[in-house]
N, C-alpha and C positions, 0 to 999 in steps of 0.2 A: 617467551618467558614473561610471565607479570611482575611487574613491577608497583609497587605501594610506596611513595613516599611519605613516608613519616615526619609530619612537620615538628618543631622541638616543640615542647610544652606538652603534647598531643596524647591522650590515654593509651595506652598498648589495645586495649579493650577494643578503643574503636579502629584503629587501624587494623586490626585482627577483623573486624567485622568487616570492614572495607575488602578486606581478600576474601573473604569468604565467599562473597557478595559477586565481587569480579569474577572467580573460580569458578561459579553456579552459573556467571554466563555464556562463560566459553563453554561449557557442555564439557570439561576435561572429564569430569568424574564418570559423566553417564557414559561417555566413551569407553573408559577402561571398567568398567561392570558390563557393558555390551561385550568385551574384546575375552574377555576370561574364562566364558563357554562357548564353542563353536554352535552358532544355530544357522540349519539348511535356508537358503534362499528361499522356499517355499515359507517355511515357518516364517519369516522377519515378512515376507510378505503379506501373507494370513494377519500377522499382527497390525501390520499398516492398514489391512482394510476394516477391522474389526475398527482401530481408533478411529478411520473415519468415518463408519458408521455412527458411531458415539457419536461424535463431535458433530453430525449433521444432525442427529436427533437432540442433541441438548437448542442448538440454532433453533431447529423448529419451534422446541418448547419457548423460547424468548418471544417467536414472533407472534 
């Protein structure tokens, strides 16, 4: 569970943003959008190799 202490004085504004922030770390969200449609081992596969394909060709470009 996360936890946000809210110090007294402190805006709602930012502490909302502070959760938002911590939430977007833990990968909760991308987990339950992954979890919502069933996709085959094959596909989540296919998908990881395509990413690192990408991801090796942007590298390249840098170097």
């Amino acid at each position: 569970m996360i936890v946000i202490p809210v110090k007294e004085g402190e805006n709602v504004e930012r502490a909302l943003k502070r959760f938002k922030r911590k939430v977007e770390k833990t990968g909760v969200i991308k987990e339950l959008r992954g979890r919502q449609a069933f996709s085959k081992p094959s596909v989540i596969r296919r998908t990881e190799i395509k990413k690192a394909i990408y991801i090796q060709g942007l590298q390249r470009q840098e170097d």
